[in-house]
C-alpha positions in Angstrom: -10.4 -39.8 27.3 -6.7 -38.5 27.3 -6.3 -42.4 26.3 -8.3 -42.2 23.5 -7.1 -38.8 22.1 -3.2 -40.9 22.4 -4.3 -43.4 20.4 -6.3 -41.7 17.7 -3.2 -39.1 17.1 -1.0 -42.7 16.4 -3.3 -43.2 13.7 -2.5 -41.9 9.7 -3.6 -38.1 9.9 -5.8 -38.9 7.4 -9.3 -39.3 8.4 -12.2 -40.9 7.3 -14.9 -39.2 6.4 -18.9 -39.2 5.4 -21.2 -36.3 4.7 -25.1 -36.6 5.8 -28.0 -34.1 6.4 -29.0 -32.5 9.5 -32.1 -34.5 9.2 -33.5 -37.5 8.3 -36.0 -36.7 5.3 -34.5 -35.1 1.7 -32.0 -32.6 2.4 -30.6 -30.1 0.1 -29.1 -31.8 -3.0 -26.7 -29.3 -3.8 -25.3 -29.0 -0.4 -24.6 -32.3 0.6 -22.8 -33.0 -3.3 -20.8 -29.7 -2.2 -19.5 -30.9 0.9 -18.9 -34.3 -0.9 -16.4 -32.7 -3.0 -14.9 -30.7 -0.7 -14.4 -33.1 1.8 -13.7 -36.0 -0.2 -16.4 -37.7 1.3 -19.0 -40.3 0.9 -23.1 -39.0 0.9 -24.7 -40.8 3.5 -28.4 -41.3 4.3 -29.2 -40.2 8.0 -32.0 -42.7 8.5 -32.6 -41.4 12.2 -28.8 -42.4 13.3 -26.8 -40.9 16.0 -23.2 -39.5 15.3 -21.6 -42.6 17.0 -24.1 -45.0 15.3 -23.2 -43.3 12.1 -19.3 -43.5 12.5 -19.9 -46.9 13.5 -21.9 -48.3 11.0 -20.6 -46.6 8.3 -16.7 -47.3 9.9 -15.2 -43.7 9.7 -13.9 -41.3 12.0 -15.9 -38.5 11.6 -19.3 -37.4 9.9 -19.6 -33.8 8.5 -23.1 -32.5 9.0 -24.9 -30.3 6.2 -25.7 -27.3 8.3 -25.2 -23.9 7.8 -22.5 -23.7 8.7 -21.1 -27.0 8.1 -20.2 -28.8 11.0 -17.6 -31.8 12.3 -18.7 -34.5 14.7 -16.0 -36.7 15.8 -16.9 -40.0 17.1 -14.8 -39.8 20.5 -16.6 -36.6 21.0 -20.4 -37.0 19.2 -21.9 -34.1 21.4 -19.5 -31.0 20.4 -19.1 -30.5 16.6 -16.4 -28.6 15.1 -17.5 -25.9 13.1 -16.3 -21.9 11.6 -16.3 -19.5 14.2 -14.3 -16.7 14.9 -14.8 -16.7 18.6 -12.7 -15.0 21.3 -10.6 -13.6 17.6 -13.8 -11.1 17.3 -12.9 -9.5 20.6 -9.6 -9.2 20.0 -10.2 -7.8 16.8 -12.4 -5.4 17.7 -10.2 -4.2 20.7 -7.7 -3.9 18.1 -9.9 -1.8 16.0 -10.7 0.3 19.3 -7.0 1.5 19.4 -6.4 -1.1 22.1 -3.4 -3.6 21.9 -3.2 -7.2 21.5 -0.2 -9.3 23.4 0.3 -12.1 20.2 1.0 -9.0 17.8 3.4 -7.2 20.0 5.0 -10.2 21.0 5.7 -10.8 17.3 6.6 -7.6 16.5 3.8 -7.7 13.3 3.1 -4.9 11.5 0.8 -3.8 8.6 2.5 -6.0 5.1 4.1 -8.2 7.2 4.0 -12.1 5.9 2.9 -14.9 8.5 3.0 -18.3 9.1 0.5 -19.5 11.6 2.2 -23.0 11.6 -0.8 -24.5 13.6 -4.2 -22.9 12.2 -6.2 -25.3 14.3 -9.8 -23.5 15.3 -8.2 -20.5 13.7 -8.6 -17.8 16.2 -5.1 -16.8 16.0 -4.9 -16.6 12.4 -7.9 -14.1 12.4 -5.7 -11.7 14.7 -2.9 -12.1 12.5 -4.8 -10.8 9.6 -5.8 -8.1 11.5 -1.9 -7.3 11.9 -0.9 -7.7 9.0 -3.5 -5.4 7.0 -5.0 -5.5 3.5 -1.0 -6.0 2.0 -0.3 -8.3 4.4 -0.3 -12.1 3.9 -1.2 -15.2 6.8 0.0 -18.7 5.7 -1.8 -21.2 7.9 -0.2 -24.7 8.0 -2.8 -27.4 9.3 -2.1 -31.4 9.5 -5.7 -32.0 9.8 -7.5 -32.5 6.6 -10.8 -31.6 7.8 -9.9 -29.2 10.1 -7.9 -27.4 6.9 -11.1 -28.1 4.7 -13.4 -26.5 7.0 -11.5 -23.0 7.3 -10.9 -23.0 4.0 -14.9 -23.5 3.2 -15.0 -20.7 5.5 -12.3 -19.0 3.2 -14.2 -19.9 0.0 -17.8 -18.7 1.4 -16.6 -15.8 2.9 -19.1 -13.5 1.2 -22.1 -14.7 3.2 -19.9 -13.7 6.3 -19.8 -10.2 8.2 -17.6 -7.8 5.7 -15.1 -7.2 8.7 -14.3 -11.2 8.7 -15.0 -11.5 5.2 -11.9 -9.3 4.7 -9.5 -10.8 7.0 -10.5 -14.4 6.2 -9.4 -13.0 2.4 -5.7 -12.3 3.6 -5.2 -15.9 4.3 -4.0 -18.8 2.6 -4.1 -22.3 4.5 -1.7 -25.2 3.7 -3.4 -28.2 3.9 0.3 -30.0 5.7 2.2 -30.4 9.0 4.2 -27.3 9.4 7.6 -29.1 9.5 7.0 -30.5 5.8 5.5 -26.4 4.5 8.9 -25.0 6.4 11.6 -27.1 5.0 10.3 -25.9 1.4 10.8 -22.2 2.2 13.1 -19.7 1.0 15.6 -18.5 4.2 14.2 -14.9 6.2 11.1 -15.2 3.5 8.8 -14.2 5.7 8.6 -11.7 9.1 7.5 -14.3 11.7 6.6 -17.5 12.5 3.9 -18.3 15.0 3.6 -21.6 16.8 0.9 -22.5 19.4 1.7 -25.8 21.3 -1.3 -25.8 23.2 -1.9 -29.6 22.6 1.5 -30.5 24.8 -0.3 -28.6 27.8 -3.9 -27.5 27.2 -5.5 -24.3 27.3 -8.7 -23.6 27.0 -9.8 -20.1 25.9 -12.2 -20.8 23.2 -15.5 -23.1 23.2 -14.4 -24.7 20.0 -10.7 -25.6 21.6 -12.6 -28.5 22.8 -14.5 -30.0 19.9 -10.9 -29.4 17.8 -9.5 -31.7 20.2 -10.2 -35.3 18.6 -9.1 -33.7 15.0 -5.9 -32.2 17.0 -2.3 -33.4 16.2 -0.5 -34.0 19.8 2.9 -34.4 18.7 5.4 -31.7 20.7 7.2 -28.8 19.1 10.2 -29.6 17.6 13.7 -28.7 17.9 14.1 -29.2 14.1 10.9 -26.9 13.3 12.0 -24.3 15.5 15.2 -24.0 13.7 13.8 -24.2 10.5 11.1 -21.4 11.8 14.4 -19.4 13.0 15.6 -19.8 9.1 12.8 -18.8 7.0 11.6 -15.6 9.6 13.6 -12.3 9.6 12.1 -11.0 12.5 10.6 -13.1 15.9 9.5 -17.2 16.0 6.7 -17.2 18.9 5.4 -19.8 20.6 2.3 -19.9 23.2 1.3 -21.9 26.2 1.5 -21.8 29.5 4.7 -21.2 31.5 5.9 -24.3 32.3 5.3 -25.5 28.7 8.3 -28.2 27.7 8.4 -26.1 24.4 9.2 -23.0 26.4 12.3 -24.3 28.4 13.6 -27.3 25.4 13.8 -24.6 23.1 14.3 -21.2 24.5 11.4 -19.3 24.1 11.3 -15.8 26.3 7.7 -15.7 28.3 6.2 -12.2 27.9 4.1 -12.5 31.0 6.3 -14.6 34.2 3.2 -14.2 35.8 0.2 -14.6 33.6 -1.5 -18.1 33.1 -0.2 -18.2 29.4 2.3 -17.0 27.9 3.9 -15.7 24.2 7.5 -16.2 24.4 9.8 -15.3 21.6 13.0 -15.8 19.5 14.4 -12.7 18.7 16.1 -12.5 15.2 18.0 -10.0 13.7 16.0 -6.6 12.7 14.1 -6.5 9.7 12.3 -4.3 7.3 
């Protein structure tokens, strides 16, 4: 499998798509030409087809699923979809809300008004603590290389009425960039924002969350670099942080500061120079 996963992140990170119903008789009209548009994707009939017969026969990578909520099938992994979750974030936040503390926002140093950039949204988890941090005036820039990955948080974003008015609200504070972070970094102002957040997890796997795995095939596995770490250290005023575990390469090539020598992940950090 880690074969396959090699292979498919060598391909364009643009993937092909179709959108089909959760069964095989008429499905809702409305929600499949929805999902068309928004994923820039073909309607398919389901005709009784598996996902792999489906990305097959219809040659694509992927097949998003009408559901409620909409969900992501890969073909190298056809038994775990994808889909909007907040997962092990609803903990967090509501230990946050509990007065407790959380170990990504002290590492970071956020506070409430603070400006983010979560420069790989993935699953989203991490953004969804950010938001907490950073309060109603507070801003979360998500940067995602994965088109459908970015399309299906920010259908999340976009439907967030229907969800629970505590996610609602911190879905609302942020904004995803449908680009690979290096690209949305070079285009930024210098110390425009407070912090930059990176989380390598793809160099050396962790797996916290049940939808870590089915983001896995969408994933892009190419390594931190030294040239978006510096670029991170010129548009944040106050910390650039990076998780994984402790003997991540991104750790020791670039200089991060573990929180935790001890723990089985760690935040580390780039101290910059004090800011408002």
């Amino acid at each position: 499998m880690c074969n396959e996963f090699n292979e498919l992140n060598e391909r364009p990170r643009r993937m092909s798509l179709v959108v089909t119903s959760p069964w095989s008789g008429v499905a809702n009209e409305r929600a499949l030409l929805e999902l068309s548009a928004w994923f820039d994707a073909s309607i398919v009939p389901r005709a009784n087809r598996s996902i792999v017969q489906l990305c097959l026969e219809e040659e694509v990578d992927a097949v998003v699923v009408a559901d409620s909520p909409p969900k992501l099938y890969h073909r190298l992994n056809p038994t775990k979809p994808l889909f909007f979750h907040p997962g092990m974030a609803m903990q967090r936040v509501l230990r946050l809300r509990r007065g407790e503390r959380d170990r990504l926002l002290d590492v970071a140093g956020v506070t409430a008004g603070d400006t983010v950039v979560d420069a790989t949204l993935g699953a989203g988890a991490d953004a969804l603590v950010l938001a907490e941090g950073v309060g109603p005036d507070g801003r979360v820039v998500a940067c995602e290389s994965s088109l459908p990955v970015a399309r299906l948080f920010t259908y999340a974003i976009q439907t967030r009425y229907y969800q629970p008015p505590w996610l609602a609200a911190l879905l609302g504070r942020i904004e995803v960039q449908e680009q690979e972070h290096l690209t949305f970094l070079r285009h930024m102002d210098d110390k425009s924002v407070h912090v930059v957040y990176f989380d390598a997890m793809f160099e050396q796997p962790l797996s916290e969350d049940a939808n870590v795995e089915s983001l896995r095939p969408f994933a892009d596995f190419s390594p931190l670099s030294a040239e978006a770490v510096e670029e991170a250290k010129r548009v944040a005023r106050r910390s650039v942080v990076a998780k994984g575990i402790l003997t991540s390469a991104a750790f020791t090539r670039h200089g991060f500061q573990p929180d935790k020598p001890k723990s089985r992940f760690a935040y580390g950090a780039i101290r910059l120079q004090p800011s408002s």
